[in-house]
Biotite code that builds the C-alpha atoms (Angstrom):
import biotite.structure as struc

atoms = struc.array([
    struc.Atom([0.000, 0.000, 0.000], chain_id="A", res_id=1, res_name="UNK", atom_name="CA", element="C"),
    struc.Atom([2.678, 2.275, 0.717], chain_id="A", res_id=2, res_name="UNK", atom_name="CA", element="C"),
    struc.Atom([4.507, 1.558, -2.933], chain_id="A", res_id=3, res_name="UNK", atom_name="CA", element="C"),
    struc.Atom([0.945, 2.696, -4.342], chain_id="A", res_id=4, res_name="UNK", atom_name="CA", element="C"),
    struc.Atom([0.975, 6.293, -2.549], chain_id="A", res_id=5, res_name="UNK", atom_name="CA", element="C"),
    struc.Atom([4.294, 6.928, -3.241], chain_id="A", res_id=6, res_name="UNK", atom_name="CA", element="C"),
    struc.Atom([3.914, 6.126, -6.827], chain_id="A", res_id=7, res_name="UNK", atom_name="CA", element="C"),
    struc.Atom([0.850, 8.351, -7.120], chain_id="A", res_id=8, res_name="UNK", atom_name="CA", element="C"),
    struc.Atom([2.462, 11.122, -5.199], chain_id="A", res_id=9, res_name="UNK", atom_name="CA", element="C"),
    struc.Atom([5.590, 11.225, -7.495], chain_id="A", res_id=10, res_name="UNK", atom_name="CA", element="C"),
    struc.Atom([3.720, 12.348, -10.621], chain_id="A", res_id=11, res_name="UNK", atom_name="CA", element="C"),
    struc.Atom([2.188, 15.275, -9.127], chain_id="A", res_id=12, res_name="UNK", atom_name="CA", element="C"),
    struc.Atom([5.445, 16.470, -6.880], chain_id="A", res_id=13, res_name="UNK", atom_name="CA", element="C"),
    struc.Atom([6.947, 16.320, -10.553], chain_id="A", res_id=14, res_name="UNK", atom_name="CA", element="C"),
    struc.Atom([4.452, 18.260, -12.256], chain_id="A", res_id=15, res_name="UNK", atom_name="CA", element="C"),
    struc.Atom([4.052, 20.678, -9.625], chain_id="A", res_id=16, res_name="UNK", atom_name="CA", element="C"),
    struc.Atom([8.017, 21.324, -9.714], chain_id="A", res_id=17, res_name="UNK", atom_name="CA", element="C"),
    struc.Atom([8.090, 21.705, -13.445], chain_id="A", res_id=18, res_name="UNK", atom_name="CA", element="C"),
    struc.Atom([5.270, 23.885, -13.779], chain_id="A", res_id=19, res_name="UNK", atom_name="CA", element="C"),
    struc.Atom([6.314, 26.521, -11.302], chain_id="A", res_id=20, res_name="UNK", atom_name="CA", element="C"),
    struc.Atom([8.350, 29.215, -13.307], chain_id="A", res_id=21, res_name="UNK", atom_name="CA", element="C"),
    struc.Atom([8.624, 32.736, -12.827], chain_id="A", res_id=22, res_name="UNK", atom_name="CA", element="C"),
    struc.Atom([8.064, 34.383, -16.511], chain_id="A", res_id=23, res_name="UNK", atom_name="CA", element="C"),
    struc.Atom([10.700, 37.067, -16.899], chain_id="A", res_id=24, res_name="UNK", atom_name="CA", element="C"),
    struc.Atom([9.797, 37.730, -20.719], chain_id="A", res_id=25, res_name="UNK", atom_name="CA", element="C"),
    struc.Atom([11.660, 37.102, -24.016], chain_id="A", res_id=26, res_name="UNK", atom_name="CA", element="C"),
    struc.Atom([15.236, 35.761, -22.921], chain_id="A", res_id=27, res_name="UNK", atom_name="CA", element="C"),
    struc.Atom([18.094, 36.009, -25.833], chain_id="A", res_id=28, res_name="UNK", atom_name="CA", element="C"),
    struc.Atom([18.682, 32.614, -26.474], chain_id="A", res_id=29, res_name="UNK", atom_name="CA", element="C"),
    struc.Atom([22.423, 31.878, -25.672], chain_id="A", res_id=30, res_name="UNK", atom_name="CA", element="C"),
    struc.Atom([25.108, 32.173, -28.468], chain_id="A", res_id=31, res_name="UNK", atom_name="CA", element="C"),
    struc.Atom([22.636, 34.653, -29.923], chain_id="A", res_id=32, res_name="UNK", atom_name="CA", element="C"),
    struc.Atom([24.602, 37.954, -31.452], chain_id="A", res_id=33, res_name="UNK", atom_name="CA", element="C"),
    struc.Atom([24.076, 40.804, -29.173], chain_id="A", res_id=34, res_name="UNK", atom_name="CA", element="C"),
    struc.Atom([21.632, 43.253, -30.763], chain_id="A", res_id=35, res_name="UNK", atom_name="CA", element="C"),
    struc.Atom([23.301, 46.716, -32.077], chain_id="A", res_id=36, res_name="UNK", atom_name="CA", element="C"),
    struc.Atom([26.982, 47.916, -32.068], chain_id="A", res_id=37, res_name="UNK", atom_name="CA", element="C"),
    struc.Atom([29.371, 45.225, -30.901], chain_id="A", res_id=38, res_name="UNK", atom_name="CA", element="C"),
    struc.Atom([31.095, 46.802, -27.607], chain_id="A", res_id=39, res_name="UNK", atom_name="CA", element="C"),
    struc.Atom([34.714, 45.492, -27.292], chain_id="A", res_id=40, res_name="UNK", atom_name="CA", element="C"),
    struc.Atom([34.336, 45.912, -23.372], chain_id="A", res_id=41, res_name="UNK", atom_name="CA", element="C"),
    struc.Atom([30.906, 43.760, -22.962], chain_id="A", res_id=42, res_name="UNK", atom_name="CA", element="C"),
    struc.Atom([31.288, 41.286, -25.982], chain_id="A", res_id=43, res_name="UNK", atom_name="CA", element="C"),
    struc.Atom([34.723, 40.717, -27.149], chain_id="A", res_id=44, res_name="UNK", atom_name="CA", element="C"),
    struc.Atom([37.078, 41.161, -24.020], chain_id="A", res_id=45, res_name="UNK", atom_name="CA", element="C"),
    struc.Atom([34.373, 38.196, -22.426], chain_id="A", res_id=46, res_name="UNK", atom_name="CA", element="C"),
    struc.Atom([35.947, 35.912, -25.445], chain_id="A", res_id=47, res_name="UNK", atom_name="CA", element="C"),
    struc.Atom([39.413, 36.662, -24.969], chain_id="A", res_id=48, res_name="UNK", atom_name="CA", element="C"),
    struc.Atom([39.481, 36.280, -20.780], chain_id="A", res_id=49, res_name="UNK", atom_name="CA", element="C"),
    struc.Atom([37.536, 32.951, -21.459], chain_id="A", res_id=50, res_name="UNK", atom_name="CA", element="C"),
    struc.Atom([39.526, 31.455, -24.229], chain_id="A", res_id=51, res_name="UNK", atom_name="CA", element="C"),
    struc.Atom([42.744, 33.127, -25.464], chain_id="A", res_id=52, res_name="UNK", atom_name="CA", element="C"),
    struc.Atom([43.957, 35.141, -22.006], chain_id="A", res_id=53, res_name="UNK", atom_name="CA", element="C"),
    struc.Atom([45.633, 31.749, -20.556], chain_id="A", res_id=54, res_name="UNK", atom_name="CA", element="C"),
    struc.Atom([48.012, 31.115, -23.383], chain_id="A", res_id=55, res_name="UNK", atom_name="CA", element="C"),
    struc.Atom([48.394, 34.888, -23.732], chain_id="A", res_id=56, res_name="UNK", atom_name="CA", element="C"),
    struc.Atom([49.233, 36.559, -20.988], chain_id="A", res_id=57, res_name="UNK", atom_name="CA", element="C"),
    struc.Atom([51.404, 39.409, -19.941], chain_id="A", res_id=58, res_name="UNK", atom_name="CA", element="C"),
    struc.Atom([54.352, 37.113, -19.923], chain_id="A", res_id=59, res_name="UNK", atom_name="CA", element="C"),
    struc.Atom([53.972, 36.256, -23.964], chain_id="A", res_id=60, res_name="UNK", atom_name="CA", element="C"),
    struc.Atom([54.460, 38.380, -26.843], chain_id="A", res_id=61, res_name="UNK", atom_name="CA", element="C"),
    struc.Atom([50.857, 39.134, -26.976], chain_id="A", res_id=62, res_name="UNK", atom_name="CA", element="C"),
    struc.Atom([48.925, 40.450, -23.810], chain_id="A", res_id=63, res_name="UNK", atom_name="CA", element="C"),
    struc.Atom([45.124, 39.832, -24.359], chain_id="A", res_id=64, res_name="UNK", atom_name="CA", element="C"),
    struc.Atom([44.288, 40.512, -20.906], chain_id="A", res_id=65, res_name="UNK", atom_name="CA", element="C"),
    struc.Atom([41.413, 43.088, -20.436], chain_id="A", res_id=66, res_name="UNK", atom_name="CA", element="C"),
    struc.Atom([42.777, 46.347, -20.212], chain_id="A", res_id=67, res_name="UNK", atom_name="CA", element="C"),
    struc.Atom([45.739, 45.655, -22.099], chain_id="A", res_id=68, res_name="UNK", atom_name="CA", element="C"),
    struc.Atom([44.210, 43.527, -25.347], chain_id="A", res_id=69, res_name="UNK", atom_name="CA", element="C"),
    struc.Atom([42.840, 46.364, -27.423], chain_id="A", res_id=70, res_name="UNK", atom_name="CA", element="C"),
    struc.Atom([46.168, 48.435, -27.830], chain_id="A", res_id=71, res_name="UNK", atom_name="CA", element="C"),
    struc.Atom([47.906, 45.292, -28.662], chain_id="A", res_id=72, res_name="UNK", atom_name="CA", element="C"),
    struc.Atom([45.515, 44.307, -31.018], chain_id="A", res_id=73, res_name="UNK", atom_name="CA", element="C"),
    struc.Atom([44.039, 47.330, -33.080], chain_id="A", res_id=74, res_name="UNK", atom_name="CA", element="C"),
    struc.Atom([46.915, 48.360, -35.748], chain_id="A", res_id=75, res_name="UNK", atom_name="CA", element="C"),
    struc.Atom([49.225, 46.689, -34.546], chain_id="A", res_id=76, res_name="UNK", atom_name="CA", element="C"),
    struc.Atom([52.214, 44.296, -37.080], chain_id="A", res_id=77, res_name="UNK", atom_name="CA", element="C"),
    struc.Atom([51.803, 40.781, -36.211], chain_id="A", res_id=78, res_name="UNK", atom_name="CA", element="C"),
    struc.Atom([54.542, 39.064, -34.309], chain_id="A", res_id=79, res_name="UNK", atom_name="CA", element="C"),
    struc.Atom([56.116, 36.161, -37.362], chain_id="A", res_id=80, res_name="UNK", atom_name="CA", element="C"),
    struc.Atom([53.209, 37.591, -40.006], chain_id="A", res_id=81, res_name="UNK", atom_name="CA", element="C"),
    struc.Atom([53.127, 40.216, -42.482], chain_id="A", res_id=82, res_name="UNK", atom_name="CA", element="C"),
    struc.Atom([50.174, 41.507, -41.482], chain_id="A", res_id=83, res_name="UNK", atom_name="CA", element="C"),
    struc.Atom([48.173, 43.981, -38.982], chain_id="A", res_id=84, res_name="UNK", atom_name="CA", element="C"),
    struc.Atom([46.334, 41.857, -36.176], chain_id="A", res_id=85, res_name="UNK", atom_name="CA", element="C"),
    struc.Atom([43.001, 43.677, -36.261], chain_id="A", res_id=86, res_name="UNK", atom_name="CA", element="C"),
    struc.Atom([42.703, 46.326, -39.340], chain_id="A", res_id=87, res_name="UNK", atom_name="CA", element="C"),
    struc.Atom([39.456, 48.451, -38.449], chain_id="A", res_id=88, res_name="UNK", atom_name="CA", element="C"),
    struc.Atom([36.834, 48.012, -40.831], chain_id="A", res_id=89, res_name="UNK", atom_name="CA", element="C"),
    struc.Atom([38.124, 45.343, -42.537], chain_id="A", res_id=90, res_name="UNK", atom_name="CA", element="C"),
    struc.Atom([38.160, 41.421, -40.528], chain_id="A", res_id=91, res_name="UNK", atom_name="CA", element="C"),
    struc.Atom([39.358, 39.505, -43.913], chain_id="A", res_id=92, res_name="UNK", atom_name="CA", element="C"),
    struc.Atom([42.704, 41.910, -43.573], chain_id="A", res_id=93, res_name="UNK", atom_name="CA", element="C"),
    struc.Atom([43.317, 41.411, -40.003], chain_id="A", res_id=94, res_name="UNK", atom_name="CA", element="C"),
    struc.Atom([45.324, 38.306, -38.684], chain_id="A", res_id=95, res_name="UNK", atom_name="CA", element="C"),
    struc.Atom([43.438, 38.160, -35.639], chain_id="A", res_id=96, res_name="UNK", atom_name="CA", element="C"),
    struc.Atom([40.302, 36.944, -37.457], chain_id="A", res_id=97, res_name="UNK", atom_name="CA", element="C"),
    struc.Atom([41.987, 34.853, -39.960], chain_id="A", res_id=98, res_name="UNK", atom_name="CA", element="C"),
    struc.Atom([43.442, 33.271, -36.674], chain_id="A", res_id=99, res_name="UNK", atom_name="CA", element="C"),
    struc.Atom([40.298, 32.593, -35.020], chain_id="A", res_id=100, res_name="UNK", atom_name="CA", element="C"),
    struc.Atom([37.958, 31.859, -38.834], chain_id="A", res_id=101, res_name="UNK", atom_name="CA", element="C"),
    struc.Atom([39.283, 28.043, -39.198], chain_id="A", res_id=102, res_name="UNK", atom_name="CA", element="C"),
    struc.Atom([40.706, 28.919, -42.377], chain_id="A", res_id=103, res_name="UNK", atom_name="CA", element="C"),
    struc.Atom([44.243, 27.902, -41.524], chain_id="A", res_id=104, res_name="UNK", atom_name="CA", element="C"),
    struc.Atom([45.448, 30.721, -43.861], chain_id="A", res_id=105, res_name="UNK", atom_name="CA", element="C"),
    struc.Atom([47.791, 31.858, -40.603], chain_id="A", res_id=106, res_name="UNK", atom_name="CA", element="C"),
    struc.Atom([48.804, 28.322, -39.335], chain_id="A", res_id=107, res_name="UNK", atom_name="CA", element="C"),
    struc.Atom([46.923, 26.833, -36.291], chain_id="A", res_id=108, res_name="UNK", atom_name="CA", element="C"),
    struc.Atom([43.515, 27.916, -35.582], chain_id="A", res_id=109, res_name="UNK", atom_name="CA", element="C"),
    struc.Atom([42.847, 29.459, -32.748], chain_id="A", res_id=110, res_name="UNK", atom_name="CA", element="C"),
    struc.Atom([42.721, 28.530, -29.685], chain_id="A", res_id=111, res_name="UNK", atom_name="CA", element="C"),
    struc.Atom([44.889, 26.023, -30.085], chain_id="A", res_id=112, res_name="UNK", atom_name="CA", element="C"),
    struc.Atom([43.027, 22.526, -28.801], chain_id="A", res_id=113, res_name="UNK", atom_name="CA", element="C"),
    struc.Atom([39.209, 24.382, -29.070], chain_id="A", res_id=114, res_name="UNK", atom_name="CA", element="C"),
    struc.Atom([37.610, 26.558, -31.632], chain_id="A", res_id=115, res_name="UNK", atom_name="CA", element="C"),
    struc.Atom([35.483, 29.711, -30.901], chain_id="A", res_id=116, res_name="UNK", atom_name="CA", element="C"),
    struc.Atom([31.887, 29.298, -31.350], chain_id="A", res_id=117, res_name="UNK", atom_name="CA", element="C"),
    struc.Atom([30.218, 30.608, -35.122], chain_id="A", res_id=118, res_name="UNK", atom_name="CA", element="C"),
    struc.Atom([28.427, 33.777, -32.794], chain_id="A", res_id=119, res_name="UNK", atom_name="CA", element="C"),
    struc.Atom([32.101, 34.112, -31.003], chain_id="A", res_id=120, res_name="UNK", atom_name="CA", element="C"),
    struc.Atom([33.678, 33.939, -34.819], chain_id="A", res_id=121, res_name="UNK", atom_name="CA", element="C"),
    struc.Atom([30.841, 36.233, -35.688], chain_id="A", res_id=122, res_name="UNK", atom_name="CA", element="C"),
    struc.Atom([31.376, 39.220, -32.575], chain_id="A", res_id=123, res_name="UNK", atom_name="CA", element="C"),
    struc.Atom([34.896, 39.193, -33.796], chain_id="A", res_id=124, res_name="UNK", atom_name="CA", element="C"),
    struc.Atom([34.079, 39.921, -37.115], chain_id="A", res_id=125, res_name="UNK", atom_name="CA", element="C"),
    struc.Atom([31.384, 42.442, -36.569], chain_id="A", res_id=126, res_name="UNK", atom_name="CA", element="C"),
    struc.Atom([33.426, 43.681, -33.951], chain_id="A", res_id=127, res_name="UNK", atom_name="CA", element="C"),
    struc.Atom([36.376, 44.494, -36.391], chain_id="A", res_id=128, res_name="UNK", atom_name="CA", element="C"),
    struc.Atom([33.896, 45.502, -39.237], chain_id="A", res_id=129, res_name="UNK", atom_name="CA", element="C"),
    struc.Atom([32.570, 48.146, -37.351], chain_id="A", res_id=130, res_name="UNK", atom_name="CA", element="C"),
    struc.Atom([35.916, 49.997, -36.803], chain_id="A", res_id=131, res_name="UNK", atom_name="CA", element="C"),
    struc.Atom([37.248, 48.186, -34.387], chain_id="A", res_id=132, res_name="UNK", atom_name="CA", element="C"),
    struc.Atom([36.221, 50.746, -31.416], chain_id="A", res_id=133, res_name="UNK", atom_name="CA", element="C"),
    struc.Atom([37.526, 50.908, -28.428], chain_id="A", res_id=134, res_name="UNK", atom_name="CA", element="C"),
    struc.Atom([34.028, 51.014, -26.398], chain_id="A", res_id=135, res_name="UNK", atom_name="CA", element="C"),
])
């Protein structure tokens, strides 16, 4: 008898946990691109602390900590490339995106051992597209 309660009492504790939500409105799915101007502060110094700051930090030839990232970055030669790392207004010319695009046109992709995700690849893009500010 006591297998029976439990077994009916499990459906509704269920139910009754699942169906108690507080509705907050619309909520940007995640990955989703940010709506408006990319902000190098909000949306692309998040990408480099979580993915690209441990392999480059103040002790390698390319500081992408926050703070120090954008004037390393932002028409700046690349260290062993011809190139400019990030060429405002224009991602295809800068290193820095053909680094991160999984093209392989500047050797390994990176980060080395992961890959950015398309909206990550995408901020980056935008990011440089739109001038490259420093906002």
């Amino acid at each position: 008898m006591k297998r029976f309660i439990v077994l009916m009492i499990i459906p509704f504790v269920l139910m009754s946990l699942t169906s108690c939500y507080k509705d907050v409105g619309p909520v940007e799915p995640e990955g989703s691109m940010p709506e408006g101007e990319i902000s190098f502060s909000q949306h692309v110094q998040p990408i480099f602390n979580s993915y690209c700051v441990s392999c480059h930090p103040s002790s390698g030839n390319l500081d992408l900590r926050d703070g120090y990232s954008y004037n390393n970055l932002v028409n700046k030669p690349a260290s062993g490339y011809n190139g400019i790392l990030v060429v405002p207004g224009d991602a295809e010319s800068s290193i820095l995106y053909k680094k991160i695009d999984g093209s392989g046109a500047y050797g390994s992709n990176m980060p080395l051992g992961n890959s950015l995700s398309s909206t990550q690849i995408a901020i980056i893009r935008d990011w440089i597209n739109e001038g490259a500010q420093n906002n």
